[in-house]
Phi, psi and omega in degrees: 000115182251137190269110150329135159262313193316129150262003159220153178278165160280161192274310203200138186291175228250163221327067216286004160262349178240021219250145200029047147292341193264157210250126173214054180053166189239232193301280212322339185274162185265162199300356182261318193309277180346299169268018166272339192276359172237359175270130174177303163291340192290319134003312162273342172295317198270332171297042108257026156298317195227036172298153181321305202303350164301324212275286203323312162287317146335282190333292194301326165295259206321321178296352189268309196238356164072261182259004182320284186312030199260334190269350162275335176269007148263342179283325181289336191301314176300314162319292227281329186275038145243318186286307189302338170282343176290294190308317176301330173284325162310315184287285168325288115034292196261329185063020153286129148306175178287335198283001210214324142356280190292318205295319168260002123331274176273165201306123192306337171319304225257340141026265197285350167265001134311301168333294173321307190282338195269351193269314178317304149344265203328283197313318144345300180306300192313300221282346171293328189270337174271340167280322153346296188280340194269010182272299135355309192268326186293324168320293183291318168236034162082021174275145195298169206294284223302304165315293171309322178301317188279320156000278190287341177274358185289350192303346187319307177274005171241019158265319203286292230255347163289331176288340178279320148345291171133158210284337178267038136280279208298319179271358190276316154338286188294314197297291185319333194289308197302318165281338175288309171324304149341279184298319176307323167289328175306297195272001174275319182306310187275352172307324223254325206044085202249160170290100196281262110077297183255345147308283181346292185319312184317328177259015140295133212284176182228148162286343179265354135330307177276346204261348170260120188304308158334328208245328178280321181286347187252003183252316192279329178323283198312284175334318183278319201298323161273327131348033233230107219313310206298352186289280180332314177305303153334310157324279180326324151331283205257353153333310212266012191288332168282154207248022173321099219294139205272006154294156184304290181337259174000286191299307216261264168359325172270317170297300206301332158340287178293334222242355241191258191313324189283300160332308199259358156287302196302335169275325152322296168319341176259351182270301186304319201277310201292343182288341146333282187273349164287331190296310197311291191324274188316355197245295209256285195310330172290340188266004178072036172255094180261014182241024171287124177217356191252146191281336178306301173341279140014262171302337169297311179301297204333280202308319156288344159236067159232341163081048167215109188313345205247307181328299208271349197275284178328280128025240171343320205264318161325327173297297203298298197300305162326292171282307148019264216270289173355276194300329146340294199296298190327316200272343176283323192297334173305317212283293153309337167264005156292308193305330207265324182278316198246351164086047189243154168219166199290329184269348165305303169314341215232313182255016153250358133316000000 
């Protein structure tokens, strides 16, 4: 005898204009065709991984302590790839996002004060990444904060109009921004020539993490900055975005899969923040500039002590992409969590406007 837990069904599924779109085989397709048909979401996940706000604590760790913190930002990597595979089990599992979970889980009273602390989140999060990008456009081409900021909100419509598009527009997007980040990073990393030798060491724990505060404060920093609640929603979300098939086999398969993508993006993502902080470490902390903690700062230094013109151009154009793809993410995570605790969707919202 099997029991409901649910105290209400769900009404209508997690981004139900893109929801089970994707095509991803059956018996016949062979198991690489299957996981190339799942890579995608974790990809959107992990760029809130490597959000401004990362960079700013990154920076600020590597220019203070030089490669130490390097073992907190693989201990969080492991935090987010554990939470995010619960979620991806959640979705798979249940066909809930986490927001239409809790909502049919708990009392209908509590909805709308969840919505609430969770928009509150997101807007919290969002606002590090939109000033992020408008920092990005002014580094690069000098447009003022105030300007970049209205810029960066337009990304709204440009989810709108790609989802309408279809849901692989919208990951081919976040992927190119992510290899362009890459390679930028690819060619800052051989500029600063960092001591390979003590990054290794960095990801071994230290003891001087707890015994300095300073330092403790700049680890819990890293830690938070990457963690981050709008991600699980997200997750949970666009997971369902695949047509996998509902028998128990299908579903196991699917997880196992969703969980394989998610995993081998989030060690990108960890590939990205650390490469953050050797930069830091090798440009500032060897020359003894330990108080870079502002990314504007940051970009001012690169040229001159990497002795390259290009280093702080790179820089810029990797900070844009970075908020960029953030703010994408914040706002489909906004989107799922109206839809999934209160059932409001953008076009309901659009035509009572």
């Amino acid at each position: 005898m099997t029991t409901n837990a649910w105290r209400q069904e769900s009404e209508t599924p997690s981004l139900s204009e893109v929801f089970r779109t994707i095509a991803v085989g059956n018996g016949g397709t062979s198991r690489f065709r299957r996981f190339l048909a799942f890579i995608g979401p974790g990809y959107l996940v992990a760029v809130g991984y490597m959000d401004p706000g990362n960079w700013a604590t990154s920076l600020a760790g590597g220019a203070a302590f030089g490669y130490t913190l390097l073992f907190v930002a693989l201990l969080s990597n492991i935090m987010a790839i554990l939470l995010q595979s619960l979620c991806a089990r959640l979705a798979v599992a249940s066909g809930r996002d986490l927001a239409q979970a809790c909502r049919d889980a708990f009392p209908k009273w509590m909805s709308v004060p969840l919505w609430i602390f969770a928009e509150l989140a997101i807007i919290a999060t969002d606002l590090a990444e939109v000033i992020g990008t408008a920092i990005g456009l002014n580094l690069l081409f000098g447009i003022p904060l105030e300007i970049g900021i209205f810029i960066t909100a337009a990304d709204v419509f440009l989810i709108l109009w790609l989802q309408n598009k279809g849901f692989r527009w919208i990951e081919a997007l976040i992927i190119s921004l992510m290899a362009l980040i890459a390679a930028c990073f690819v060619v800052l990393i051989a500029q600063a020539d960092p001591v390979w030798g003590e990054v290794i060491a960095g990801f071994a724990p230290s003891r001087e993490i707890f015994n300095n505060p300073t330092m403790l404060y700049l680890a819990l920093g890293i830690i938070g900055a990457t963690v981050m609640p709008h991600n699980l929603y997200l997750h949970s979300g666009i997971v369902q975005t695949r047509a996998f098939g509902l028998d128990l086999p299908s579903k196991r398969e699917a997880l196992r899969l969703a969980t394989w993508d998610s995993t081998i993006a989030l060690m990108f993502a960890l590939t990205i923040n650390a490469s953050i902080l050797i930069l830091a470490a090798a440009a500032f902390y060897t020359v003894g500039q330990n108080d870079v903690a502002e990314i504007d700062k940051a970009h001012l230094l690169l040229e001159p002590l990497l002795g390259s013109s290009l280093a702080p151009v790179l820089f810029g154009v990797a900070l844009l992409c970075a908020g960029l793809n953030s703010t994408v993410t914040a706002t489909m995570a906004g989107q799922i969590v109206m839809e999934g605790f209160i059932n409001l969707r953008i076009a309901d919202a659009s035509l009572a406007a």
